[in-house]
N, C-alpha and C positions, 0 to 999 in steps of 0.2 A: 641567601634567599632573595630572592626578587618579586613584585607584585605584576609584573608585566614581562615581556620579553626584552625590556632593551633599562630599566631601571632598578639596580639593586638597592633593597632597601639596607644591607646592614651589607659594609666592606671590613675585612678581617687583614691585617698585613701584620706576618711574622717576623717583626722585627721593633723595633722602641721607634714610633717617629718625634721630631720634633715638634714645637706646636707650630712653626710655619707651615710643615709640610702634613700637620694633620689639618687647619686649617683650609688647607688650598684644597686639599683630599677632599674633605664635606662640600665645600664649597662648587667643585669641578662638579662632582658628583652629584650633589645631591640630597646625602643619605647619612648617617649614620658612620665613624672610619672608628675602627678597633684597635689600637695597636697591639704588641705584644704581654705588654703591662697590663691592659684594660681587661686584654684575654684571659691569662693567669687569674686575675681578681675575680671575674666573672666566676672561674671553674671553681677559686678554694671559697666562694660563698656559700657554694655548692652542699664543700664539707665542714663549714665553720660550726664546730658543737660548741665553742666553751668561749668565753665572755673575752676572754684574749687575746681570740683566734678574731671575733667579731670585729674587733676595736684595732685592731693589726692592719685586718683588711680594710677597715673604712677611714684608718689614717693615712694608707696611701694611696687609698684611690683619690682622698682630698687631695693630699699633696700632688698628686700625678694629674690631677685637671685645675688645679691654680693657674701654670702657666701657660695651660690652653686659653681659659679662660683670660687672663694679661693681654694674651695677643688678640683676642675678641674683640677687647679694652681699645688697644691702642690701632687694631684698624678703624675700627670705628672713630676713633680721632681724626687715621685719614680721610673721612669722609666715605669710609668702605660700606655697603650695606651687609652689615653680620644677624642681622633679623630673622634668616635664612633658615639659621637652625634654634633661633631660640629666642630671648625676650627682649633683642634688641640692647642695645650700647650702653643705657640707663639701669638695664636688668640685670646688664652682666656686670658691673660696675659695682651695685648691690650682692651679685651674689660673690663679689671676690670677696669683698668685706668679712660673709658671712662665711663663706669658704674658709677664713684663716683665724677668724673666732673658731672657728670647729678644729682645726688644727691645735690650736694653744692646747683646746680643753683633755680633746682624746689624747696626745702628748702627755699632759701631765697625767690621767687617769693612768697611762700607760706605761708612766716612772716608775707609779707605786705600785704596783703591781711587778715589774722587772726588779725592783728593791726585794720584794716577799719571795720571789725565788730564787733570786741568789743568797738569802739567807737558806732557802732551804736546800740548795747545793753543797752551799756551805756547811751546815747541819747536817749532811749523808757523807760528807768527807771527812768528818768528825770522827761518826762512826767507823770510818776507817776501811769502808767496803772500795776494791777496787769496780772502776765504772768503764765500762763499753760501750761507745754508740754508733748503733748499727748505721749505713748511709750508704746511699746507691742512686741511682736513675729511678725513674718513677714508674711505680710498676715492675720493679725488678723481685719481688716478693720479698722485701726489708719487716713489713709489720706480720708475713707468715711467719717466716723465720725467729721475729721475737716472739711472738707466739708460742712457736717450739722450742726455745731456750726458756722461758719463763714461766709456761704456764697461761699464762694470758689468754681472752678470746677477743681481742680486737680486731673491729669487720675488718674483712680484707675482701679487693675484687680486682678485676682488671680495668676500674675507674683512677684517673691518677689524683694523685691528690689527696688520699683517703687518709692520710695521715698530714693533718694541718699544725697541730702543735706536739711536743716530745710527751711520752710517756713514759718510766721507768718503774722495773719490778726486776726485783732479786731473780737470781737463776742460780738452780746448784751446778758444779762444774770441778772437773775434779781435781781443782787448786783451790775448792771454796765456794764462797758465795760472791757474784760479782754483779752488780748493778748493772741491766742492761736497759738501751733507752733508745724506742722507735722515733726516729727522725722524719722530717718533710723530702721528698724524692727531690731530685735536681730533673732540670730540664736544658738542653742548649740553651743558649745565648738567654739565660738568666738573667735581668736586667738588675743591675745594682740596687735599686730601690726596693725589690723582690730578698737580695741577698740581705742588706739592713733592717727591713723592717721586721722581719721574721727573726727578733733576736735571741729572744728564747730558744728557740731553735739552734739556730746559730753557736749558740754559748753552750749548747749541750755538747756538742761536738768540738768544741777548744777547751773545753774541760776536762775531756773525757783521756781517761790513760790510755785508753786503746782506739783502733777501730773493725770495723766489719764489712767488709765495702761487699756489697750485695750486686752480682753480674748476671743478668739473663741470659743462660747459656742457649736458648731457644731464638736468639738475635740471629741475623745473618751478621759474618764477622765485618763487614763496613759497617755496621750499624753499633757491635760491640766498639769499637774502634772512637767512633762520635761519641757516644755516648759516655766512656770510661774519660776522654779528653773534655768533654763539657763538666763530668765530676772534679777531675782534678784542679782543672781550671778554677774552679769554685773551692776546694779544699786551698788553692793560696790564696785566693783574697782573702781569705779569712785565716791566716798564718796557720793553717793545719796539717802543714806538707812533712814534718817530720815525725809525725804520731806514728805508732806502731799499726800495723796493720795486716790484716787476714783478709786474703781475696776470697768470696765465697760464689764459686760459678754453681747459680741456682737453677733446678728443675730440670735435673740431667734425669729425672725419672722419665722426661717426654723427648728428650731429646737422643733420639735414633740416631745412632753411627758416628755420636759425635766422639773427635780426639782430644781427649782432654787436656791432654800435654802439649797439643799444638794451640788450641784455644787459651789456657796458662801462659804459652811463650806469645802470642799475642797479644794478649795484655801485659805481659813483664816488659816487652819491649815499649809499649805505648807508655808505660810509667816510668820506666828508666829514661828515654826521651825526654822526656818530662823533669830530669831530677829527681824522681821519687825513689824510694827504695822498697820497692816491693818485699814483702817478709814470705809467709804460708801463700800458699792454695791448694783450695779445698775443693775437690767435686762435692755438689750436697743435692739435696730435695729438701725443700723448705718443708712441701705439703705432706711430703712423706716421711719425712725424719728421716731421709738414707743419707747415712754418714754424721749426724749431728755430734756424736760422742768423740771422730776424726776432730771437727771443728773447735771443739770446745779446747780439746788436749790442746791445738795450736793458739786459738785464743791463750788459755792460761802460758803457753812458752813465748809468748810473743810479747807479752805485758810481765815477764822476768819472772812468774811465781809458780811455773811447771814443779819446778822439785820438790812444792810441798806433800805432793800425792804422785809423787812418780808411777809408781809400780800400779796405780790402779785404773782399768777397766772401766770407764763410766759408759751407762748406759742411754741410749736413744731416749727413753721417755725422763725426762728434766722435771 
């Protein structure tokens, strides 16, 4: 948005910049520069409901304007005028100080709380329930879907981001009862500090026996293509590349004329490229339950516990 014809107040760049070249950016400009980090944080402020989701986001947006702020610091040493955008060389100088007291604090607030759920992870694998976590591209319909496995009514829309931290609820299935758990969407060039900080998140899905990988069959196939490659990409930094896994190409109820089998062999290729080993795929509808009862039988054979309920029939409403 701009205030005038030739001055923008707020510049948005899809990509992580550094702090020189965000620096230089405000500076050239004027105004206000967003990277791709700042963007992200903006959006999941958005949907932050729960005290860990709050404290996630506000430790890296600290961490992600420290070392703007440094270079503030030390142009200002050259003699640079940094007052431009803010309280000047003295100001900034106080607020790193305070910037990194704020780090310490939410840090540790944020250990103990990653302690208390990995005990209770720990504590549901006690119990001995085998666990699923659904994961996909943002907006690919992952929190419909758990929905319709579990029962659940968590909002879902075509805002991205509407799932900020995991949630997990039993689902019957007809190898049992298996722990499923709505994950955070991926998005291209996910910046590292995005993938870390969200660890919760993160540890539900290197935990988890299986996976669900969630595919918007209503994509045009370059965009299936980007999007399955910015998942994957994200499944190895986080050592999750050899988990079991059911592709689910979602919301074939809207998608006219589509070939399922060549849409399948597009994504089998983009993951075999990859090193992955693609298992199932499943045409489904999230919103509609078409085919959910298909999904489940391949979940339970994918995670080795098929033969407990061979011979039965499970039905769409879970």
């Amino acid at each position: 948005m701009a205030s005038d014809g030739d001055k923008p107040d707020l510049v948005v760049v899809y990509d992580k910049l550094k702090p020189w070249q965000s620096y230089n950016l405000s500076k050239d400009l004027g105004c206000e520069v967003w990277d791709l980090v700042t963007l992200l944080l903006k959006i999941f402020e958005i949907h932050a409901g729960t005290r860990e989701a709050k404290l996630q986001i506000e430790l890296t947006e600290t961490r992600h304007k420290i070392p703007l702020v440094k270079e503030y610091v030390r142009m200002a040493k050259l003699g640079e005028q940094v007052g431009f955008m803010g309280p000047g060389a003295y100001g900034y100088e106080s607020l790193l100080r305070s910037l990194k007291r704020k780090e310490v604090r939410i840090s540790r607030e944020l250990e103990e709380i990653k302690r208390r759920r990995e005990r209770l992870v720990a504590s549901r694998n006690r119990r001995g329930y085998p666990h699923v976590a659904i994961i996909g591209y943002t907006c690919a319909g992952k929190t419909t879907l758990y929905n319709a496995l579990t029962g659940d009514d968590k909002p879902t829309g075509p805002q991205p981001f509407k799932t900020l931290m995991p949630k997990s609820r039993a689902g019957e299935t007809p190898c049992g009862r298996i722990i499923f758990t709505d994950t955070i969407g991926f998005v291209r060039k996910m910046p590292s500090e995005i993938v870390e900080v969200f660890h919760a998140v993160i540890s539900e899905i290197t935990a988890a026996d299986g996976l669900v990988f969630v595919i918007d069959a209503l994509d045009p196939p370059e965009e299936v293509v980007e999007k399955v490659e910015a998942a994957l990409e994200i499944l190895e930094k986080i050592n999750a590349r050899d988990k079991p896994m059911v592709v689910a190409l979602n919301k074939i109820d809207a998608a006219k004329g589509l070939d399922v089998e060549w849409l399948a062999g597009l994504v089998r290729g983009v993951m075999e490229a990859r090193g992955f080993k693609p298992g199932f795929f499943k045409a489904i509808s999230a919103s509609k339950r078409i085919n959910i009862d298909d999904l489940l039988i391949a979940v339970c054979s994918s995670i080795g516990i098929s033969d407990i309920y061979a011979s039965t029939r499970f039905h769409d409403q879970v």
